[in-house]
C-alpha positions as CSV (number, residue, x, y, z in Angstrom):
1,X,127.6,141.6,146.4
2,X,125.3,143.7,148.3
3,X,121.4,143.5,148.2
4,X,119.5,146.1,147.9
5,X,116.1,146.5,149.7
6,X,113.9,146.7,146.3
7,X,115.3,143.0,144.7
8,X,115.2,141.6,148.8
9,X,111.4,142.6,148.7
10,X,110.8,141.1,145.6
11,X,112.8,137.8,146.4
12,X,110.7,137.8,149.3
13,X,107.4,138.1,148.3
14,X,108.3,135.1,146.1
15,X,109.1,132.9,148.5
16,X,105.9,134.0,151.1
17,X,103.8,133.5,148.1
18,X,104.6,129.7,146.9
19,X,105.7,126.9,148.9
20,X,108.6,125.4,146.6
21,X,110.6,127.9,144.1
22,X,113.4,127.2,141.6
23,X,115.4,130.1,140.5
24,X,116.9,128.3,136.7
25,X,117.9,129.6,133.5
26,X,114.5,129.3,131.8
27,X,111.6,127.5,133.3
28,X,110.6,123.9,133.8
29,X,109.5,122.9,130.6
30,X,112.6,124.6,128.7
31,X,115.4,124.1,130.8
32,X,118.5,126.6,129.5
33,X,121.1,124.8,131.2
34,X,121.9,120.9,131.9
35,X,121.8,122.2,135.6
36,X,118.6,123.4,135.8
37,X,117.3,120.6,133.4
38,X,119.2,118.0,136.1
39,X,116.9,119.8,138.9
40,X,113.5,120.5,137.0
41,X,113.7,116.3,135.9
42,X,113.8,115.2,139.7
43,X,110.9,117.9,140.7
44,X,108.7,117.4,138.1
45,X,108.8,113.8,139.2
46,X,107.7,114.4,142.3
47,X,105.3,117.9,142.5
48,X,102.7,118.5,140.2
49,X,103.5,122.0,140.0
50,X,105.8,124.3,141.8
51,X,106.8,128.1,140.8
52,X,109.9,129.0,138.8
53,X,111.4,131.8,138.3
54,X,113.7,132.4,134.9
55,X,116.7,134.9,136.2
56,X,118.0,134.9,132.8
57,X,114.7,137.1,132.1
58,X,115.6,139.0,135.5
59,X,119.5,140.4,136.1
60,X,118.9,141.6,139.4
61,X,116.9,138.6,140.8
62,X,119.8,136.6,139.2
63,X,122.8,138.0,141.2
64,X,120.1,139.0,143.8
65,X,119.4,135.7,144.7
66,X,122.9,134.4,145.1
67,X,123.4,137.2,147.5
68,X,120.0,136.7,149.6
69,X,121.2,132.8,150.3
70,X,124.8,133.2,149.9
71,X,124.8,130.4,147.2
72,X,127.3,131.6,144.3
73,X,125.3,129.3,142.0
74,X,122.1,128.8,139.8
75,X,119.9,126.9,140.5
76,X,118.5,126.8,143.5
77,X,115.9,125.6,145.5
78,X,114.0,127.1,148.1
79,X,110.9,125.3,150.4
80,X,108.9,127.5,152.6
81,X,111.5,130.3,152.3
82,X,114.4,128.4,153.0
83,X,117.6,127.7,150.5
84,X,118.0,123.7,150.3
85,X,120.7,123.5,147.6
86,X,121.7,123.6,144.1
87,X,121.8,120.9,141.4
88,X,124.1,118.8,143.2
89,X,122.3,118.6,146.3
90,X,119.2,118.4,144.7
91,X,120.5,115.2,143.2
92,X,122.0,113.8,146.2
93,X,118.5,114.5,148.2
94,X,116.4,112.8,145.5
95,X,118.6,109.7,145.8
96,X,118.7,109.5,148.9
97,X,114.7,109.6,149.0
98,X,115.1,112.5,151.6
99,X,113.6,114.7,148.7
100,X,110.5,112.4,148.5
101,X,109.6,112.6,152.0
102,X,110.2,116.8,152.2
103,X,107.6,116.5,149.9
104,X,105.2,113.5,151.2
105,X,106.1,111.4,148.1
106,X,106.3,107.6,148.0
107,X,110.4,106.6,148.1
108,X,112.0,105.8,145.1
109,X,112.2,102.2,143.9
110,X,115.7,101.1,143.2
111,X,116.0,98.4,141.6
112,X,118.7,98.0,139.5
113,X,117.9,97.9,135.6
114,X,119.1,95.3,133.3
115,X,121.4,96.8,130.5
116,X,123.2,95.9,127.9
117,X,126.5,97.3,126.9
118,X,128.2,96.0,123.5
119,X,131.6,95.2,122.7
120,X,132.5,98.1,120.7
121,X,130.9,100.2,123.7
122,X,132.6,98.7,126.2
123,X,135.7,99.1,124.9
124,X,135.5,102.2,123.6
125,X,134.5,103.4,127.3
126,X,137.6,101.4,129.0
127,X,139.9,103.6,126.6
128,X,138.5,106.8,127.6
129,X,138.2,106.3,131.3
130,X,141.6,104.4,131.0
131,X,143.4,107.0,132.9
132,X,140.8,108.2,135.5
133,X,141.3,107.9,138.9
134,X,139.0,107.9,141.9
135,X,135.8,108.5,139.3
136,X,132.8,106.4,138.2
137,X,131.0,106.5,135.2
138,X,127.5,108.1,135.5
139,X,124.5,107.7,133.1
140,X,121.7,110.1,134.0
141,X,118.6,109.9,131.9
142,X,116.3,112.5,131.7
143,X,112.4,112.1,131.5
144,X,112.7,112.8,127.7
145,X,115.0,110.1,127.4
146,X,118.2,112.7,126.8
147,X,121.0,110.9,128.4
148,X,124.4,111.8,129.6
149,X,127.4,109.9,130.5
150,X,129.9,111.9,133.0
151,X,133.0,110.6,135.0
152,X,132.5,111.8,138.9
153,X,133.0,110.0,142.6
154,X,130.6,107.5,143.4
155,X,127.9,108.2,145.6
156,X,127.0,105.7,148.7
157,X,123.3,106.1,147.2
158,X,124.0,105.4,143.7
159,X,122.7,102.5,141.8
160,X,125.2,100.3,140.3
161,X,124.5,97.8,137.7
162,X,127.3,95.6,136.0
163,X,127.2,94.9,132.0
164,X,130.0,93.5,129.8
165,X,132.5,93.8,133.0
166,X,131.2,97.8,133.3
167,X,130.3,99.2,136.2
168,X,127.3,102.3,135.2
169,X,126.4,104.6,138.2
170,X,122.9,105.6,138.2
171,X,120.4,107.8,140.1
172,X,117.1,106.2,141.1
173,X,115.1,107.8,138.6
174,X,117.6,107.2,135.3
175,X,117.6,103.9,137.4
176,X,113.9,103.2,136.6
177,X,114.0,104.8,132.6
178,X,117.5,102.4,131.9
179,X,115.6,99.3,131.8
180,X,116.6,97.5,128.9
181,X,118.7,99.5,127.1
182,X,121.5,99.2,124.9
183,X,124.8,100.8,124.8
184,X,126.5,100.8,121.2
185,X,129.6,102.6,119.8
186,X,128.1,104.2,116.5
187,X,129.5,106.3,113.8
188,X,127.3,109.0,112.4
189,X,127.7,111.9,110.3
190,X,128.6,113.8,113.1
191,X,131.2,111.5,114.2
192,X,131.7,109.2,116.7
193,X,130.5,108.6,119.8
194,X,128.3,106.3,122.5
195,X,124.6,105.7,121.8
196,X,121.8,104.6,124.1
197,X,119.0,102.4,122.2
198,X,115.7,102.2,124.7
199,X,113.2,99.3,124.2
200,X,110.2,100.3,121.6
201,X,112.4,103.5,120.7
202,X,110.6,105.1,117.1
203,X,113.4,105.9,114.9
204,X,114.0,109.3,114.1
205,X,115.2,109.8,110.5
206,X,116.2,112.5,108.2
207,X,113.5,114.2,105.3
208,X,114.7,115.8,102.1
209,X,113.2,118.7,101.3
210,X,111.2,117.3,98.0
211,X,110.3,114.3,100.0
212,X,108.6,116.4,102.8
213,X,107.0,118.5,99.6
214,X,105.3,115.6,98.3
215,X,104.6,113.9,101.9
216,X,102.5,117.7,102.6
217,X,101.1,118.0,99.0
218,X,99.5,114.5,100.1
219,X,98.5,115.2,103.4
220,X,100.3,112.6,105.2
221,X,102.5,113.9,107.5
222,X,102.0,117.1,110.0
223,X,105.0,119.8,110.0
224,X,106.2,121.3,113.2
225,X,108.3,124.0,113.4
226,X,110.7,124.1,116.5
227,X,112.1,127.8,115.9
228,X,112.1,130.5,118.2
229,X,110.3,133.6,116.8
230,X,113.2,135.4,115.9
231,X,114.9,132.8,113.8
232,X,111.2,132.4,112.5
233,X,110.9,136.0,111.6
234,X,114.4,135.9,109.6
235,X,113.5,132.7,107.7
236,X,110.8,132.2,104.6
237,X,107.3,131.4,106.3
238,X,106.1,128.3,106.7
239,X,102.3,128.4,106.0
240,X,101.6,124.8,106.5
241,X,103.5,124.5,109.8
242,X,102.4,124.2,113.2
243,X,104.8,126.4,115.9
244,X,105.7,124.6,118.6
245,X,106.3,127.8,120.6
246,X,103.0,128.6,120.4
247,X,101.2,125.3,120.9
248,X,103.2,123.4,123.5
249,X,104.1,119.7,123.8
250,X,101.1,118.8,125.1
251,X,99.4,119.8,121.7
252,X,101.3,117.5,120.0
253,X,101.2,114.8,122.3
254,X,97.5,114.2,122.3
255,X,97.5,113.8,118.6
256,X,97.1,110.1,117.2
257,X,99.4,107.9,117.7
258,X,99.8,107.2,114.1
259,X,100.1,110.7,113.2
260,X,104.1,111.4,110.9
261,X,105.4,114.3,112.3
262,X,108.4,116.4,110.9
263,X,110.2,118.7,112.8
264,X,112.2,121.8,111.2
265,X,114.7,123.7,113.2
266,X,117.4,126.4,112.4
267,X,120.4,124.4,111.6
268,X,119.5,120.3,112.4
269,X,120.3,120.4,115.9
270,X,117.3,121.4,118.3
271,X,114.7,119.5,115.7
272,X,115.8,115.3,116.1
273,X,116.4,116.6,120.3
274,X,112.2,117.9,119.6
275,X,111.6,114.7,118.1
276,X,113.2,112.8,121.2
277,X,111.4,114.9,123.9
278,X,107.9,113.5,123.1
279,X,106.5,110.6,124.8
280,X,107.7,107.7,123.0
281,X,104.4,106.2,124.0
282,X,102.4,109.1,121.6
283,X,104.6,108.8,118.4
284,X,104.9,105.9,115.6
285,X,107.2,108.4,113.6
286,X,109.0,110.9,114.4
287,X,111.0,112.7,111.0
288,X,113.1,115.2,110.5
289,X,114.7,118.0,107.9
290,X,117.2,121.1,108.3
291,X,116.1,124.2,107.5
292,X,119.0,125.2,105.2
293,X,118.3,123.0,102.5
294,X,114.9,125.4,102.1
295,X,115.7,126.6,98.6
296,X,115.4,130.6,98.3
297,X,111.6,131.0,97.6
298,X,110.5,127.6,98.7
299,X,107.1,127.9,100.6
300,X,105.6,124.9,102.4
């Protein structure tokens, strides 16, 4: 692809004008890819603040971008107007600690975190890596405490702790956020699958409608809706809600620590990942309801 002199300018400027740049799907407090959430979790770790730019808001910086670096992939990062990487290199910077010292940080402590993994875990994971070759199994943990498991080749700077005869790969950072957890095989509703318990974890649970009726009508618990604005202006308004798109997580954060939330979302999926995505530290309950069982009419 071509650049043309108007999107160069631009991409340029950028870069002249800030010191550390991420071109990512979205920006770095909503991530709109697990790459760009991978690369915004290390950074935010180690700056304070650094300029994004969202090319899913920008076509031509998008595909302008890949063309100015000749780097067919999103995201990447640049530092003083030079391309470092993508996700991947990112990752393999910040576990090295090189990433630290680009940017005068103190190198990452790695020690290796005590884990548990259960019996039903442990074997459901030797069934499903039974046949894989020449892989390790990763658990990256974000500063959220979202948590993924993939299978991919070890890394020489990978730390590698041993649980129920399991080896678990992690990065430095997931490292330091996997003390003391546990590893369970759980059945849920929506199936089955692994599950990561962390020490002092609030439970988030499920709210019927009526119950969170009453719970408001008393006063008791605070209502937070997680909706974008344009699922908000195709559902019934929620008059005793606070919008989280318009308030922010810090907002929320700073209320008291004893303070019920409930979280409403479209259709039960983005409102219990909400719920997880707050400092643990800030919340003694976190509750949640879907926003389809809202009888036709029903105004909170």
């Amino acid at each position: 692809m071509s650049l043309d002199s108007t999107t160069r300018e631009r991409i340029e400027t950028v870069l002249k004008d800030h010191r550390v740049v991420l071109f990512m799907k979205g920006d770095r407090r909503q991530p709109q890819c697990g790459f760009s959430a991978a690369a915004t979790n290390m950074l935010n770790e180690l700056l304070p603040d650094y300029h994004t730019i969202d090319v899913l808001a920008d076509p031509e910086i998008r595909e302008g971008i890949k063309a100015y670096g000749e780097w067919p992939t999103i995201p990447q990062l640049y530092v003083e107007g030079e391309l470092v990487g993508g996700a991947d290199i990112i990752r393999q910077l910040y576990s090295s600690g090189e990433l630290h010292q680009l940017f005068g940080a103190a190198a990452p402590d790695r020690t290796p975190p005590v884990i548990t993994i259960t019996d039903a875990a442990a074997d459901a994971i030797r069934k499903g890596t039974a046949s894989a070759q020449g892989v390790a199994l990763h658990l990256e943990i974000g500063p959220d405490h979202s948590a993924g498991f993939q299978l991919a080749p070890a890394n020489e700077h990978d730390i590698v702790v041993r649980s129920n005869g399991l080896d678990v790969h992690f990065d430095a950072a997931s490292a330091q956020r996997a003390k003391g957890i546990v590893i369970d095989w759980v059945s849920t509703v929506q199936g089955e699958g692994l599950s990561l318990k962390f020490p002092g974890a609030q439970t988030i649970k499920s709210l019927t409608v009526q119950a969170l009726q009453a719970r408001l009508a008393e006063g008791n618990i605070t209502l937070i809706d997680v909706r974008p604005a344009q699922s908000r202006a195709q559902a019934v308004p929620l008059k005793h809600a606070r919008v989280l798109e318009e308030e922010g997580f810090d907002s929320l954060a700073a209320l008291p620590k004893d303070t019920a939330l409930a979280f409403i979302c479209h259709v039960g999926i983005s409102s219990p990942k909400i719920a997880t995505r707050l400092p643990l530290e800030n919340m003694r309950e976190a509750e949640r309801k879907r926003s389809n069982q809202l009888r036709p009419g029903f105004m909170l």
